[in-house]
C-alpha positions in Angstrom: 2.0 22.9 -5.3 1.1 19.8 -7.7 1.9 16.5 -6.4 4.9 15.9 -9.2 6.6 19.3 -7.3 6.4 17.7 -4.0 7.4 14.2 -5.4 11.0 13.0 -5.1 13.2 12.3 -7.9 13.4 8.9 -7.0 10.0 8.4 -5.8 8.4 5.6 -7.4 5.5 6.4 -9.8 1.6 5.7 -9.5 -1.0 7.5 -7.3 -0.5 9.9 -4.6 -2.7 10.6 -1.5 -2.8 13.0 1.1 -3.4 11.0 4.6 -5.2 13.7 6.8 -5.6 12.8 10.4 -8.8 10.9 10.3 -7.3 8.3 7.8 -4.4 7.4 10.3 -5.9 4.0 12.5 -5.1 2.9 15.9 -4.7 -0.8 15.4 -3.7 -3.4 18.0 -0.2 -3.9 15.6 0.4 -0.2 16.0 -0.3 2.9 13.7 -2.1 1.7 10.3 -3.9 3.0 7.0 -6.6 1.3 4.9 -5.2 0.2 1.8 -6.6 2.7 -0.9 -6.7 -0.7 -3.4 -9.2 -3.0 -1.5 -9.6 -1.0 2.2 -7.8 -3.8 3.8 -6.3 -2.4 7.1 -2.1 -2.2 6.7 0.3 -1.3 9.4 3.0 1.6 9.0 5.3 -1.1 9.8 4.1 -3.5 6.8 4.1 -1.0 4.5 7.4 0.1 5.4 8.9 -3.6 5.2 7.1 -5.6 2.9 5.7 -2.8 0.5 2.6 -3.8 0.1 -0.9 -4.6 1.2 -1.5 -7.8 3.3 -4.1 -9.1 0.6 -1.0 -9.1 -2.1 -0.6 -11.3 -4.7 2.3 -11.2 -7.0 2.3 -13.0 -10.3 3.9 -16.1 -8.9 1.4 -16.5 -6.2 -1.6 -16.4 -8.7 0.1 -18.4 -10.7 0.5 -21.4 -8.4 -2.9 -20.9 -6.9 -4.7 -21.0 -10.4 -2.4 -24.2 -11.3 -4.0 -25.3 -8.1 -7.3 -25.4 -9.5 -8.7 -21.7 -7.6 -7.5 -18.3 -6.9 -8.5 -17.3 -3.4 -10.0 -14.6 -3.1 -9.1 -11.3 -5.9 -6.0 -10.3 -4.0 -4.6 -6.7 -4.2 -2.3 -5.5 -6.9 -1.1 -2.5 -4.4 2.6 -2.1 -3.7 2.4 0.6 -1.2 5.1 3.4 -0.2 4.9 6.0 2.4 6.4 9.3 1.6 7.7 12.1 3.7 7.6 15.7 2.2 7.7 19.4 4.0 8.5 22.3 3.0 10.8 25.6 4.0 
């Protein structure tokens, strides 16, 4: 099965992964992942409410930090979804 047959209709689009077992953390916030952008470890929980990696910068963010003389660190372009799929 090819990932755009197992994909939703109104999935969003960009890269798909397939978490196996040893890619699912124990952290002290609960069940996490390592962001696939920058590695950064995210919680189930964040990605399920904010959508994104901790290290995110939208383009508002970098804008006000470059008007304020330095970006701070790269930041992470990753918006980040989790998606449930079985089969019959």
């Amino acid at each position: 099965m090819t990932d755009s047959e197992t994909a939703s209709d109104d999935a969003p689009s960009g890269a798909r992964m397939t978490l196996g077992p040893d890619a699912i953390l124990k952290d002290r916030d609960g069940i996490a992942l390592d962001c696939p952008a920058c590695g950064t470890t995210v919680t189930v929980m964040q990605v399920i409410e904010d959508g994104h990696c901790p290290n995110y910068l939208d383009e508002d963010d970098v804008e006000v930090e470059e008007n304020a003389g330095e970006v701070q660190g790269s930041g992470c372009t990753a918006e980040l979804s989790l998606e449930l799929v079985w089969e019959d």
